[in-house]
N, C-alpha and C positions, 0 to 999 in steps of 0.2 A: 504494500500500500504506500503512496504518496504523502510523503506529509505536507503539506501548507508549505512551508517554506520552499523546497524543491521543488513544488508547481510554481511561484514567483519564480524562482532561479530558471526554469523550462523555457516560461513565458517572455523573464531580460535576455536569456540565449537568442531567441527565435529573433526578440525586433534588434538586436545589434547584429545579427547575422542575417536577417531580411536585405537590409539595403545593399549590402557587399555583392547580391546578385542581379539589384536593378544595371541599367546601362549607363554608365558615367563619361561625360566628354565635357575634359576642360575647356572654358573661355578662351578665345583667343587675346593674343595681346593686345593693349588698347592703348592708347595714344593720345596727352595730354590734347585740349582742344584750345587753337591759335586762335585770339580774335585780333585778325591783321586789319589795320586804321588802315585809311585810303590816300596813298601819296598824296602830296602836291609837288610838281617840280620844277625846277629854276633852273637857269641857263647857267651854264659854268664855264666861264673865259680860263683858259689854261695857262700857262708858259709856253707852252707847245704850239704847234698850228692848226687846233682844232677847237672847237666849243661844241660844249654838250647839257643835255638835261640830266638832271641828278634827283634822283625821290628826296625829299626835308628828313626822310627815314635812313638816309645813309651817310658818314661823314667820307671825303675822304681824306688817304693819308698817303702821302708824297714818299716816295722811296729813293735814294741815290742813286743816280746815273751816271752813265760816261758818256761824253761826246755831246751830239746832238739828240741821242735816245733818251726817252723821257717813261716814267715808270712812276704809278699808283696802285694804290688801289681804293675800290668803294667796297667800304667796313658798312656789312649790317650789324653791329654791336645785339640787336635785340631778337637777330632771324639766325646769328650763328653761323653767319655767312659773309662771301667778299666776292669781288669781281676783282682778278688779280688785271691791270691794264696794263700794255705797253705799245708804245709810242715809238718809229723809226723814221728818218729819212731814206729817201728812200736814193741807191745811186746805180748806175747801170749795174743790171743784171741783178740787182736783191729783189725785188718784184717776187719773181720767179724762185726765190729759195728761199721767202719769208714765206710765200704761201705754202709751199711746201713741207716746212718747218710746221707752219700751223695745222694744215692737212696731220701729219703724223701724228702731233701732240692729240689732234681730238680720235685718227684712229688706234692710237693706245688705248683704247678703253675697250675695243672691240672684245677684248676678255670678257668684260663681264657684263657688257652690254647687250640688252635681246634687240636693239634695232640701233641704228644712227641713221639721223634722215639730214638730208642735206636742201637747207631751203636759200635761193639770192635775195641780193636785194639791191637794187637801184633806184637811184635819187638824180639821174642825168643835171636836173636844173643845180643840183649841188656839187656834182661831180662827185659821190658818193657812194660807191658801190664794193658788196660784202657777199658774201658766203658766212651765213648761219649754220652752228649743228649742232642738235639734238640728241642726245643720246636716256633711250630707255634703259630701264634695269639700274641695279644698286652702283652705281658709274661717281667715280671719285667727283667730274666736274660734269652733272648733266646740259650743260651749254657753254658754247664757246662761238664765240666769232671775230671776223675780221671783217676791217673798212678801209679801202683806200678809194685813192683820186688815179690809180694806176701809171700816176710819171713821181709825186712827188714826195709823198705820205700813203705809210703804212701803220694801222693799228689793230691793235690785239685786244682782245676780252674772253677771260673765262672765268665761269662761275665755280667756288667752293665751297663747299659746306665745311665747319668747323668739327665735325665727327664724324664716324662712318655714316655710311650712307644707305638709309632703308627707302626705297623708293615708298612706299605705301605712309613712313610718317611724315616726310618734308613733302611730300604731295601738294599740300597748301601754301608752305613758305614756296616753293619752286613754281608754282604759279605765280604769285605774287611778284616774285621777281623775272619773274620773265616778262609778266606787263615792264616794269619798269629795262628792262632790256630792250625791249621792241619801243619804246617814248626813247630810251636811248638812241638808238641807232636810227630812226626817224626824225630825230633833231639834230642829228651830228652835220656839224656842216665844217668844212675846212677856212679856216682862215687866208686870205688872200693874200 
């Protein structure tokens, strides 16, 4: 016969060893949620021979150079991110092995990137014209491009993030700045 007690002790068995057979599937990771303010942006006269728009969200910070190359970058201090920028004159024959240079740099990524998509851009009345790329997947610098006037000035831009790189949580920061890339390259105009 049972006593009272050992039917309690049956009954605690049964409900702590119930759930051990229902079906359990952990949460996926979740990802603090950004509420990104809406640039505004201003024209920025350089040292260099170009002027550009810059988000009020980004500062930049001037780097040393040699010669007539010219080197910043636009610090998001609060997106954990930067546009590393450089600036070249440009003299026979570098045209052709700046872009090249910058071709490679963005297909280094081809490791770990599931696509790079390569978009132009022309601004004829500014004499302005680039090759943008994209790149999908967990990609150290998901955009990168270049602007010249193709005789005199050459410029460089890619984007970093300050940590690895999960395409699914900068998803929002990496739009965000990509508006402000595309107000960039749309207002760049070369100084005459």
């Amino acid at each position: 016969m049972i006593c009272r007690s050992e039917k309690y002790l049956y009954y605690l068995l049964f409900f702590l060893l119930f759930p051990a057979c229902s079906d359990y599937s952990p949460k996926p990771a979740g990802y603090f949620r950004i509420d990104l303010i809406d640039p505004v942006y201003s024209s920025m006269d350089t040292f260099a021979s170009f002027r550009l728009a810059v988000s009020n969200q980004a500062r930049i910070v001037l780097l040393p150079s040699d010669n007539n190359d010219f080197f910043f970058n636009i610090d998001y201090p609060a997106l954990n991110a930067q546009i590393y920028c450089s600036y070249f004159p440009l003299t026979e024959g570098k045209l052709a092995q700046f872009s090249e240079e910058s071709r490679t740099f963005a297909y280094r990524h081809v490791i770990k990137a599931e696509a790079i998509q390569e978009r132009t851009y022309e601004n004829p009345a500014q004499k302005v014209y680039g090759l943008i790329y994209s790149m999908k997947g967990n990609v150290a610098s998901p955009v990168q491009f270049v602007l010249t006037d193709s005789v005199h000035s050459f410029f460089r831009g890619a984007l970093y993030f300050n940590h690895t790189p999960n395409q699914d949580s900068i998803a929002p920061v990496l739009e965000h700045i990509n508006r402000d890339i595309n107000v960039l390259i749309e207002n760049f105009q070369w100084k005459k």
